[in-house]
N, C-alpha and C positions, 0 to 999 in steps of 0.2 A: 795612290790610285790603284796599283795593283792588290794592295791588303782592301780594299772595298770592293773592289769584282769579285774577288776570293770569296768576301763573308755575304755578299749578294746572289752569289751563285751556291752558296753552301744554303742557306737560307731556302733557295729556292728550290733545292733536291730533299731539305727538308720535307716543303709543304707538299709536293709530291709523292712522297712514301710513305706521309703518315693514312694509318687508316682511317676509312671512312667510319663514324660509329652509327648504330643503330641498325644497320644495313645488314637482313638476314642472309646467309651464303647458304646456296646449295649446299650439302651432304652428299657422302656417294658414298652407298654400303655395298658389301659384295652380297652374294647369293644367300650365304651362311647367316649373314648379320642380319638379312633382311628375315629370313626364318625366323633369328631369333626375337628380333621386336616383333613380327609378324603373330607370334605365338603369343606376344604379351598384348597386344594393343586391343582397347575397342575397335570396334570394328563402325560405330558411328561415326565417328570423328575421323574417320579415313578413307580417302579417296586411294585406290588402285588404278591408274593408268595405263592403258597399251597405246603407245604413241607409231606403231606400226603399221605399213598401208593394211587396207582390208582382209586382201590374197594370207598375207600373213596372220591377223587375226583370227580369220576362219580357219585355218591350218591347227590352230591350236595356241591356246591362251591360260593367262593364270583363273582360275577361280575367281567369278566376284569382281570382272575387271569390271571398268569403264573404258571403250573405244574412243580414241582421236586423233587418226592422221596426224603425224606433223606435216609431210611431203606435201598433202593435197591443200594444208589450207584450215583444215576442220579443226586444227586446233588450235590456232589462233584465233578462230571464230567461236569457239564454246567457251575459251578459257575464263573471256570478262564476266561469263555467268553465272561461273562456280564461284565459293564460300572462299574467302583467304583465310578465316579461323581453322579452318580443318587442316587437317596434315595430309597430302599427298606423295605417293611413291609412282614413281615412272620409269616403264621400262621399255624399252625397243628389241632391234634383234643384239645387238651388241654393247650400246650405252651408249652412243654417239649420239642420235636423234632425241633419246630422252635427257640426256646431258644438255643439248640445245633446248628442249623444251623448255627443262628448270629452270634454265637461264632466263628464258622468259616469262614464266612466273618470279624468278625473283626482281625479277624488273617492273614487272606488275605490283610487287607489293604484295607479295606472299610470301607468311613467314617461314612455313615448316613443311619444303619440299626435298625432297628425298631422290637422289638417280640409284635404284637400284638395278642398273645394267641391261644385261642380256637375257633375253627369256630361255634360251637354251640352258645358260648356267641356274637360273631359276627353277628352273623343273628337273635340270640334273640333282640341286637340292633338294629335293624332297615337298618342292612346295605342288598344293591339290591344282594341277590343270584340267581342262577340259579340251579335248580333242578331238576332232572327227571322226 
């Protein structure tokens, strides 16, 4: 009895930590990385996000973005409208909000989403912002 709870309970920590397959996972590049695909990528086939409230967008953003609240709402409401073939990068004031965002694009069913962080460390890089 006890060698079969054993091999039923092994079994069952198995099917628990195997991976899921096909299941695209968020990415998280830092400032630097994002430069440097940034410098390579078309620029069609890419969505730039600011998932920061407003107040912070207008304060100063990257180049080229696209605006969407995560806090308020607007970005759960734009998200089902955007392309899942395109590749998106998302960034907030620190990576936290855009990290959640991803998460729900990959939940959605998008394959090739990208948290590249903090806008401050973004623009400390060297990447083109626009500011007030």
């Amino acid at each position: 009895m006890k060698l079969y709870l054993m091999t039923v309970l092994a079994a069952g920590l198995m099917n628990c930590s195997s991976p899921q397959q096909g299941t695209a996972k968020v990415q998280t590049l830092s400032a630097t990385e994002y430069k440097a695909h940034h410098e390579k990528i078309d620029n069609k086939e890419v969505i730039l996000v600011d998932v920061r409230t407003p107040a912070e967008f207008e304060a100063g953003h990257l180049d080229k973005t696209q605006h969407a609240d995560f806090l308020s709402g607007e970005f759960e409401k734009e998200m089902p409208t955007w392309d899942k073939d395109k590749v998106y990068y998302l960034y907030c004031a620190s990576g936290n909000r855009s990290g959640k965002a991803a998460k729900l694009m990959e939940e959605a069913g998008f394959k090739k989403v990208y948290n590249i962080g903090g806008y401050q460390d973004l623009k400390a890089a060297g990447l083109p912002v626009k500011e007030r």
